[in-house]
VOMIVO-811855 format. One line per field, with one value per residue (C-alpha): residue number from 0; x, y, z. Coordinates in steps of 0.1 Angstrom, whole numbers, plus 5000, padded with zeros to 4 digits. Each point is the difference from the previous one (the first is absolute). Last residue first. Layout:
num: c(NUM / ...);
xx: c(X / ...);
yy: c(Y / ...);
zz: c(Z / ...);
END
This chain:
num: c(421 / 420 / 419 / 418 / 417 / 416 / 415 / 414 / 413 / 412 / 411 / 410 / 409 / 408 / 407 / 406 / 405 / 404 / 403 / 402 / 401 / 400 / 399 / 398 / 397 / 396 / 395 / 394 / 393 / 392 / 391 / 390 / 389 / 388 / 387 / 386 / 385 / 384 / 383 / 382 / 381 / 380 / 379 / 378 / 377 / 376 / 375 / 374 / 373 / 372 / 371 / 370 / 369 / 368 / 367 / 366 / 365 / 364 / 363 / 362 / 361 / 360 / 359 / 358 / 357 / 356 / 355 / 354 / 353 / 352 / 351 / 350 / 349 / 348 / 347 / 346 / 345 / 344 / 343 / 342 / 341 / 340 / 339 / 338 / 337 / 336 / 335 / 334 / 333 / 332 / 331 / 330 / 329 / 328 / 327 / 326 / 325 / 324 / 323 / 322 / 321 / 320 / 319 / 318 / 317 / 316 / 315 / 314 / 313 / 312 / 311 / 310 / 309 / 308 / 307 / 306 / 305 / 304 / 303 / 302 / 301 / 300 / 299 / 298 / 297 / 296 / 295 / 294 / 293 / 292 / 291 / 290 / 289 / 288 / 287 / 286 / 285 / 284 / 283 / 282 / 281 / 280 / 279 / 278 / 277 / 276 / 275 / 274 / 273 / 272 / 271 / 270 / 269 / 268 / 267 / 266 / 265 / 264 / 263 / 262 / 261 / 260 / 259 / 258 / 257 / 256 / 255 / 254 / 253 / 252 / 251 / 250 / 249 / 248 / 247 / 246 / 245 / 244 / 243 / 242 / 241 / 240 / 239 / 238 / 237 / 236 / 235 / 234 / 233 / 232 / 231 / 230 / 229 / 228 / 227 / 226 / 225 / 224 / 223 / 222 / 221 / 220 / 219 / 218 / 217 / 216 / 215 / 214 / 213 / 212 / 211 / 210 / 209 / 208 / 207 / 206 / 205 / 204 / 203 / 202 / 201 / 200 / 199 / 198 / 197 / 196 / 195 / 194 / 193 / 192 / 191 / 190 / 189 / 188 / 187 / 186 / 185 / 184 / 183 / 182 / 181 / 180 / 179 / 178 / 177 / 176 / 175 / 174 / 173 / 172 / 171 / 170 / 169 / 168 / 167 / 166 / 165 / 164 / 163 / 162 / 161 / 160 / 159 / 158 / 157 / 156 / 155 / 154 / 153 / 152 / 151 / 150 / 149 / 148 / 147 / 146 / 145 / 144 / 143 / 142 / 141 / 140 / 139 / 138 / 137 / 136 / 135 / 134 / 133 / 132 / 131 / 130 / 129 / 128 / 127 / 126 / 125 / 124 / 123 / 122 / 121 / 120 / 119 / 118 / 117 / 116 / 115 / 114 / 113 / 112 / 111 / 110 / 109 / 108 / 107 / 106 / 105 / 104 / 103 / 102 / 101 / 100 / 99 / 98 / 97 / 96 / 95 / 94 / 93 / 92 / 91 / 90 / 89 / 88 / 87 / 86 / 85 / 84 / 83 / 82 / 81 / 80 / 79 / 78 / 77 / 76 / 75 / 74 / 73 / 72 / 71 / 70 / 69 / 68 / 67 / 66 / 65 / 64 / 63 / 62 / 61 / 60 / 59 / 58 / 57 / 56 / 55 / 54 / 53 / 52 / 51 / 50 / 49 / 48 / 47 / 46 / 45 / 44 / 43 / 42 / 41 / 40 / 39 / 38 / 37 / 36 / 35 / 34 / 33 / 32 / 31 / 30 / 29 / 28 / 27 / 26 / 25 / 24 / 23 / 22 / 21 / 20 / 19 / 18 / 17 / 16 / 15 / 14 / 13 / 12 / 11 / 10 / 9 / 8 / 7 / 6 / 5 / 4 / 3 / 2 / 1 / 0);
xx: c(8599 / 5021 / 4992 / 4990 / 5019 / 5028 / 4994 / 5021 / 5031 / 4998 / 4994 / 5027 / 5023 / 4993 / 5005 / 4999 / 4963 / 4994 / 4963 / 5015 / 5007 / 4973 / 4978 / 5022 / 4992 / 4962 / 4996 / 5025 / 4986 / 4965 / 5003 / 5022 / 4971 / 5006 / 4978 / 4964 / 4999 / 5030 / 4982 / 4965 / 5020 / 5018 / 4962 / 4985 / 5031 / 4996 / 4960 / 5008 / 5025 / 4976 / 4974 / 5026 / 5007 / 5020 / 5027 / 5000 / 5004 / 5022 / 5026 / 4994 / 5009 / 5032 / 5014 / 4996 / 5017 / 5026 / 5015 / 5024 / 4985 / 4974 / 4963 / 4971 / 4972 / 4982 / 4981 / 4986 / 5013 / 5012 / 5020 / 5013 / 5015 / 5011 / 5019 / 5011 / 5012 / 5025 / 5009 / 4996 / 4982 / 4971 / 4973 / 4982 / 4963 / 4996 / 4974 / 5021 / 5009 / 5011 / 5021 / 5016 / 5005 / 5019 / 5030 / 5012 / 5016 / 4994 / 5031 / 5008 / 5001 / 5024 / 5028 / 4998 / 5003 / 4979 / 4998 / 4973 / 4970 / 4974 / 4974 / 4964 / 4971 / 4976 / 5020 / 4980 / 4987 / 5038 / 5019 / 4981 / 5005 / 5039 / 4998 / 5001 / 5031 / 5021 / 5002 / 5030 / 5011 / 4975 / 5012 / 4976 / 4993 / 4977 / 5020 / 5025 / 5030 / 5018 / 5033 / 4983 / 4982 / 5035 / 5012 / 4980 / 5004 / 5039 / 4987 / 4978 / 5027 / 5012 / 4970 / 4968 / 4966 / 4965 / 5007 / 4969 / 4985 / 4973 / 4971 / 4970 / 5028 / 5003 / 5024 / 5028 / 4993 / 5024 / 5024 / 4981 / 5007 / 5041 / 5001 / 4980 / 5027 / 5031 / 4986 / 5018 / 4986 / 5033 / 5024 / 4980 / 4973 / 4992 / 4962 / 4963 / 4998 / 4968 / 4977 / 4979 / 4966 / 4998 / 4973 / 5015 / 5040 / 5016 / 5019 / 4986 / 4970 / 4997 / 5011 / 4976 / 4970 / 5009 / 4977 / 4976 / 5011 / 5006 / 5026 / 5035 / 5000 / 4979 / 5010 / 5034 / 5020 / 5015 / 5037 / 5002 / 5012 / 5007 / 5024 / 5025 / 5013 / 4979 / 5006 / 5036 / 5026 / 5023 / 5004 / 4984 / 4966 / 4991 / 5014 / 4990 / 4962 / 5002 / 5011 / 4972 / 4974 / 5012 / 5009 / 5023 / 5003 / 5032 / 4995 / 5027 / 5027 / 5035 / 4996 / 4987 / 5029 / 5025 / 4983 / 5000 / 5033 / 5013 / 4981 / 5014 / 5036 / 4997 / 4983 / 5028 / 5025 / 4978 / 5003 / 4976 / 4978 / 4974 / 4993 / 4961 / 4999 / 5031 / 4988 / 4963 / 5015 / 5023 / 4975 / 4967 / 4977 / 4979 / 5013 / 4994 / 5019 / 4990 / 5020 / 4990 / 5018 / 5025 / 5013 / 5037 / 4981 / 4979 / 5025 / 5026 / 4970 / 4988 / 5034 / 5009 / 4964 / 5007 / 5022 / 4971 / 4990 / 4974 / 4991 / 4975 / 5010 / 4974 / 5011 / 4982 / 4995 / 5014 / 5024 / 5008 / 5002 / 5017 / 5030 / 5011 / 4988 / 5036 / 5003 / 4982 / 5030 / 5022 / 4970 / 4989 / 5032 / 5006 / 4973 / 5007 / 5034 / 4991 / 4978 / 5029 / 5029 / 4976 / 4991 / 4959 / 5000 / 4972 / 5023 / 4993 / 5029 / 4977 / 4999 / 4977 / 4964 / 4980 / 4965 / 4970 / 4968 / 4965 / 4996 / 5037 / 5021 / 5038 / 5030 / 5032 / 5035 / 5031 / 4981 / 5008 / 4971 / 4968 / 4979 / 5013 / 4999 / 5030 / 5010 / 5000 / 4964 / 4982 / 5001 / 5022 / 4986 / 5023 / 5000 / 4977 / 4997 / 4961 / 4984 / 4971 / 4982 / 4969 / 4962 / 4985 / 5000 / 5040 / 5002 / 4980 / 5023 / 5030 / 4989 / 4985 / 5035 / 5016 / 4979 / 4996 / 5037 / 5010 / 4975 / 5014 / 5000 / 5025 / 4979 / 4999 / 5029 / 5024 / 5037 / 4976 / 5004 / 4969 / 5000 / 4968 / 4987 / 4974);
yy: c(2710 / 4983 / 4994 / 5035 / 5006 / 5024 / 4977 / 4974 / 5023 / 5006 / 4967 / 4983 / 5029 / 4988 / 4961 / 4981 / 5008 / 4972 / 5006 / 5013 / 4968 / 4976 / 5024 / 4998 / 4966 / 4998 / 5024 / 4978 / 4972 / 5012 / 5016 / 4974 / 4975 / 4969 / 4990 / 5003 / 5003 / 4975 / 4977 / 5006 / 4987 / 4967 / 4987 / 5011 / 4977 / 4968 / 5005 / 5001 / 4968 / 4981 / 5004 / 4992 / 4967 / 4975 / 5025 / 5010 / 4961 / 4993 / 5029 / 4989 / 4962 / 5011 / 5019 / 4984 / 4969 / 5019 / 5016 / 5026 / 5019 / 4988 / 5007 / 5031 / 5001 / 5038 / 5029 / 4985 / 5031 / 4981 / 4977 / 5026 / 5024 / 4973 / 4983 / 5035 / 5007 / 4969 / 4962 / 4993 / 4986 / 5027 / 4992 / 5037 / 5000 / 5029 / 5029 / 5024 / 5014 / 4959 / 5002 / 5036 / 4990 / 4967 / 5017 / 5021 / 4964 / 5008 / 4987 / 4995 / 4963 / 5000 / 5011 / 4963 / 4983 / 4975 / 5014 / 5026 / 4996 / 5020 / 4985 / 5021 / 4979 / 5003 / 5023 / 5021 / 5033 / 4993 / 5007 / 5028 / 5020 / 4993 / 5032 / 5030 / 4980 / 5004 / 4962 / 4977 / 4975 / 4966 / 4966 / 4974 / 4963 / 4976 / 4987 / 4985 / 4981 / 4994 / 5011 / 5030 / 5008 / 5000 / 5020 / 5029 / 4995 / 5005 / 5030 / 5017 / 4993 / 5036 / 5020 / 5009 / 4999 / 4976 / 4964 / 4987 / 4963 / 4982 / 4978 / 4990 / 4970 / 4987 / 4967 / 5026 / 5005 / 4981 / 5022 / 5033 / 4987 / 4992 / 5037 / 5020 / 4983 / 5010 / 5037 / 4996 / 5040 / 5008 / 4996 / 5025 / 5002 / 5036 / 5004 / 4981 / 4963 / 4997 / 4968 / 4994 / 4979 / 4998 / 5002 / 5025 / 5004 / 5005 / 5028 / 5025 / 4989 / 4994 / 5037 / 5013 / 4984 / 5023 / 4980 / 5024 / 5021 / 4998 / 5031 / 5009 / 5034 / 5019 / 4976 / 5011 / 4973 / 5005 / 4982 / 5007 / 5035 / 4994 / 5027 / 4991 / 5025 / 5002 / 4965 / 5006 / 4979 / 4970 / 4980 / 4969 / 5010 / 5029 / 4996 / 4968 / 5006 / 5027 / 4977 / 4971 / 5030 / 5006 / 5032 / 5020 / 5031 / 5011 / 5036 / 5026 / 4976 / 5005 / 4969 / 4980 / 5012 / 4988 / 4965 / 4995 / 5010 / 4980 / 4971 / 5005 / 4999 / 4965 / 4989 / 5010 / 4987 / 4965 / 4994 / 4979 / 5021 / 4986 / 4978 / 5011 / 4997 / 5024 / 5025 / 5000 / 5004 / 5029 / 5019 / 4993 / 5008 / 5032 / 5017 / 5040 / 5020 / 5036 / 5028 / 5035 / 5028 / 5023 / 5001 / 4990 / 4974 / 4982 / 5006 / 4979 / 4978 / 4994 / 4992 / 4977 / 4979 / 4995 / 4975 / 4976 / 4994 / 4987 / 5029 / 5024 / 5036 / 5026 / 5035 / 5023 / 5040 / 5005 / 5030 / 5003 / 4964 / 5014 / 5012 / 4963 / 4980 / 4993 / 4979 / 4976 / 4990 / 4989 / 4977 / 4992 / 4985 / 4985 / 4976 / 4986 / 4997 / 4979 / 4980 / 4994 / 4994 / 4975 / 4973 / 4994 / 5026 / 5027 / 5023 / 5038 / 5020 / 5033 / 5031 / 5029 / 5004 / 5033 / 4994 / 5025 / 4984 / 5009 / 4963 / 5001 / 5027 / 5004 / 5009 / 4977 / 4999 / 4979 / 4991 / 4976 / 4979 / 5011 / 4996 / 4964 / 4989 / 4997 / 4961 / 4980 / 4982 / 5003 / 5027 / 5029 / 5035 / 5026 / 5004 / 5020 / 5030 / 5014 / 5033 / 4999 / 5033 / 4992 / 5005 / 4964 / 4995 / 5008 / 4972 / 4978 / 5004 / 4994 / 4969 / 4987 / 5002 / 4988 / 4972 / 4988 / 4999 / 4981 / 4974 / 4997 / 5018 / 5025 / 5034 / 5004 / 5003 / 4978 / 5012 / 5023 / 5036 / 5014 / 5032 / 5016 / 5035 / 5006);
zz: c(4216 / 4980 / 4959 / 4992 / 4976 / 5017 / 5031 / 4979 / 5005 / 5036 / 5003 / 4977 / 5015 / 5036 / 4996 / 5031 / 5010 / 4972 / 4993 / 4962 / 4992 / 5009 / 4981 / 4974 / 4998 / 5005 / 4971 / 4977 / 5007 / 4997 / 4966 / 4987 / 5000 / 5024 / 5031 / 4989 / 4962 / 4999 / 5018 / 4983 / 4967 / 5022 / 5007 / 4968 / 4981 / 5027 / 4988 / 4965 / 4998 / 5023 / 4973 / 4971 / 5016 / 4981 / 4991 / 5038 / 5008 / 4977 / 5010 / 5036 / 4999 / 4978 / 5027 / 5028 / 4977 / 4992 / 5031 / 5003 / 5026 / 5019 / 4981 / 5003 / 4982 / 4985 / 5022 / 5028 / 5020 / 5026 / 4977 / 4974 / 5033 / 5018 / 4972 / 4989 / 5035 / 4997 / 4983 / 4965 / 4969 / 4996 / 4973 / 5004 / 4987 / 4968 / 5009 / 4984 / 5039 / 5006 / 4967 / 5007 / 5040 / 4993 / 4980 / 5032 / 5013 / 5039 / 5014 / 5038 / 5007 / 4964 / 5020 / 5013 / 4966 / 4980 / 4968 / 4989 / 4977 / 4983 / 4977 / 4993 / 4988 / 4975 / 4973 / 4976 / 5016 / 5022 / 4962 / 4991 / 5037 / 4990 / 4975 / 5018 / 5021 / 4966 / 4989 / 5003 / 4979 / 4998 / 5006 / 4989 / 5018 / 4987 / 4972 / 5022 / 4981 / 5035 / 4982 / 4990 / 5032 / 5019 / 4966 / 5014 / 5032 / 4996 / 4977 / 5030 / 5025 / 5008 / 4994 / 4975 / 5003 / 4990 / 5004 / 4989 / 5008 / 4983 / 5006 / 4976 / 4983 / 5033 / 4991 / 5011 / 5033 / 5019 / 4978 / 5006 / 5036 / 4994 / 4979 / 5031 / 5026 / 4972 / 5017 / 5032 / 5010 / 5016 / 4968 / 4976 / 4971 / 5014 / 4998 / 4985 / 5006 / 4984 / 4998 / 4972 / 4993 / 4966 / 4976 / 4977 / 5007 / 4967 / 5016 / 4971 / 5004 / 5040 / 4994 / 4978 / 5023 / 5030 / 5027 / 5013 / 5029 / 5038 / 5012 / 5000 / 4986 / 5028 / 5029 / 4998 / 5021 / 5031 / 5015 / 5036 / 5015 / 5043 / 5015 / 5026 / 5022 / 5032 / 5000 / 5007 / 4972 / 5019 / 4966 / 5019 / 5016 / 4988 / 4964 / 5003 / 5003 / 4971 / 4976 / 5014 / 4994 / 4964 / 4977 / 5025 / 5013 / 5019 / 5017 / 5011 / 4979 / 5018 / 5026 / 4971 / 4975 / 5026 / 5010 / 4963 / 4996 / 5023 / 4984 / 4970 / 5010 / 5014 / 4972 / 4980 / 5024 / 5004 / 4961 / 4987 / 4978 / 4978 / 5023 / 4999 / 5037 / 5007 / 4975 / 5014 / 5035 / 4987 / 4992 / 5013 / 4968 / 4993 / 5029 / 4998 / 5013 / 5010 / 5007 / 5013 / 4979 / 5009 / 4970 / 5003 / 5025 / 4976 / 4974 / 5015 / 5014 / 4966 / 4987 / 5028 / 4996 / 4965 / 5017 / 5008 / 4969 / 5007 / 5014 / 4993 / 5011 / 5012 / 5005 / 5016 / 5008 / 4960 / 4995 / 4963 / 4986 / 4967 / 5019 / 5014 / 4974 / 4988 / 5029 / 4979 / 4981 / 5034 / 5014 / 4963 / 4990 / 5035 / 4993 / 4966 / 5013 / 5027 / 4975 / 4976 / 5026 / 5016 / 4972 / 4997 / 4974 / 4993 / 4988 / 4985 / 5017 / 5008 / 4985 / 5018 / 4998 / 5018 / 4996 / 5002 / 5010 / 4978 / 4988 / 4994 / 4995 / 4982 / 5007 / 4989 / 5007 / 4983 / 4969 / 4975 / 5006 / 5015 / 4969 / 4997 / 5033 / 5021 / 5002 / 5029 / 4990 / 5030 / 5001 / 4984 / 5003 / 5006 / 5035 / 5022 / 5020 / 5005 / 5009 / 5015 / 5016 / 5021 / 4993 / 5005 / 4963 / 5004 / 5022 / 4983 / 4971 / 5017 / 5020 / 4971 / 4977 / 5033 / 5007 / 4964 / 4991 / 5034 / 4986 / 4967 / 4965 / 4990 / 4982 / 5034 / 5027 / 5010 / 5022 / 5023 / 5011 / 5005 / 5013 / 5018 / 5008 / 5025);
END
């Protein structure tokens, strides 16, 4: 079959919506389809166009073996709403561009947030005749009503309808979590027969169990710690000032440290949070290319991820904790959700409330304490991510889902080209 992509992040951009759509196109085209991918200029997390990227209105390039179509985008990664509804829109019009290199794909698969990218890929969904898939990363506007970053009931109002709109449109609507795909069924009103299920995977192959990389607990100054990664977007959701209040508690633990390892929105307020504090234990690291993060995991004990206490947050699978448990790292999770379920069944790390310090604290010591409960919490979350979460199955099991849908005649007719539907 052949796909389009059209997505507002894409790889060399770092972030969990990066790594599923860089790995979905690549396994993809491994699994003998035609990818072609529509992306914005890169600009995340830091809201400005990256340096070989700037300048330039259109760009075609390939990636790992994908071709990419990348059109100019209004860089912003603002809180303020007339900057991040622009930064939308700019890539909802721009992209259109795409319209004659796309050719005449059998599907196109939109990720939303945003969820207005979802008129542009149902414009050309249906210019091309084209089954449409959308793909919900993140309930929009739920999310955006629960963060309070918006307020207005109009806007909300209006984003809703369009939700409900774009669902009814969509042939399939994938999503990322089981909770997401619970309430589009039960709440958003979407057929069963319509929802698609592709979680977060990991590639098994790169992230793996290795030695400790001794040149970086040099250059970090790290030798003889125990240290705990936070590893992703430095963002509003994940409540990150919890991580400085432990490292605080902490601070008389000289073989302990903390690394803030990424970029986002409140990385510098954190930044001088740590400051004032005066903690020595705590480093903040830019971000790596994803080749490189399996050094960083061969030298960290434990594996921090967080989210605030929030409703939408029932539903999250932070994408960070499956590189650290496939690495062999145990998972500290501070949250509610699947992940809790998914770390706690699995035995692969400790799980705490959200937003809690002393949880928190308790757990860190106790995996720096115990290097032999560190390992075995590591194997357990590795042979989880053999079992359940390599690309290669996801992927498989996904289409799969797809192409069973009696619904969708082309998608058949044109998957039976490779042999996909007998």
């Amino acid at each position: 079959m052949k796909f389009v992509l059209l997505t507002q992040c894409y790889p060399p951009e770092i972030g969990g919506a990066q790594v599923l759509l860089g790995s979905l196109a690549t396994e993809l085209m491994r699994q003998d389809h035609e990818v072609k991918v529509v992306a914005a200029l890169p600009n995340y997390p830091t809201g400005k166009i990256f340096k070989d990227y700037q300048g330039r209105f259109v760009v075609r390039e390939e990636i790992d073996g994908v071709p990419v179509f990348r059109t100019w985008i209004y860089a912003a990664q603002s809180a303020r709403l007339l900057p991040r509804l622009a930064n939308y829109f700019s890539f909802c019009l721009s992209s259109l561009l795409s319209f004659r290199w796309i050719g005449n794909p059998d599907v196109i698969f939109v990720d939303s947030p945003p969820l207005f990218l979802g008129l542009t890929a149902l414009l050309l969904a249906r210019l091309k005749g084209a089954a449409l898939v959308m793909n919900v990363s993140d309930l929009w506007p739920d999310a955006v009503a629960d963060s309070g970053l918006v307020r207005s009931g109009l806007l909300l109002s209006i984003a809703g309808k369009l939700e409900k709109i774009l669902y009814k449109a969509a042939d399939f609507v994938s999503s990322v979590t089981e909770g997401i795909c619970k309430i589009l069924l039960e709440k958003k009103g979407v057929p069963r027969n319509k929802i698609l299920f592709l979680p977060i995977g990991v590639d098994t192959s790169l992230f793996q169990p290795r030695p400790p990389d001794e040149s970086l607990l040099d250059l970090w100054k790290l030798n003889g710690k125990s240290v705990f990664t936070y590893a992703g977007r430095i963002g509003h959701s994940q409540g990150l000032s919890l991580v400085l209040k432990v490292a605080d508690r902490l601070r008389h633990r000289k073989d302990i440290a903390f690394v803030f390892l990424g970029d986002g929105p409140v990385k510098e307020d954190l930044r001088a949070e740590s400051a004032k504090l005066g903690l020595t234990n705590v480093l903040f690291v830019d971000p790596v290319p994803l080749s490189e993060m399996p050094r960083w995991w061969s030298i960290t004990r434990g594996a921090l991820v967080t989210l605030k206490d929030q409703p939408i947050h029932l539903s999250a699978r932070p994408s960070k904790s499956l590189p650290a448990m496939s690495s062999g790292v145990p998972v500290v999770f501070s949250g509610l959700g699947e992940m809790q379920r998914i770390i706690s069944d699995a035995n692969a790390g400790m799980v705490v409330p959200p937003e809690q310090v002393e949880p928190l604290v308790e757990h860190i010591v106790r995996l720096a304490d115990d290097p032999v409960l560190a390992r075995e919490l590591g194997e357990s979350g590795r042979r989880l991510c053999e079992r359940e979460f390599s690309w290669g199955k996801i992927v498989q099991k996904w289409l799969g889902d797809m192409l069973l849908h009696p619904t969708e005649r082309h998608i058949r007719e044109a998957s039976s080209s490779v042999g996909l539907v007998k």
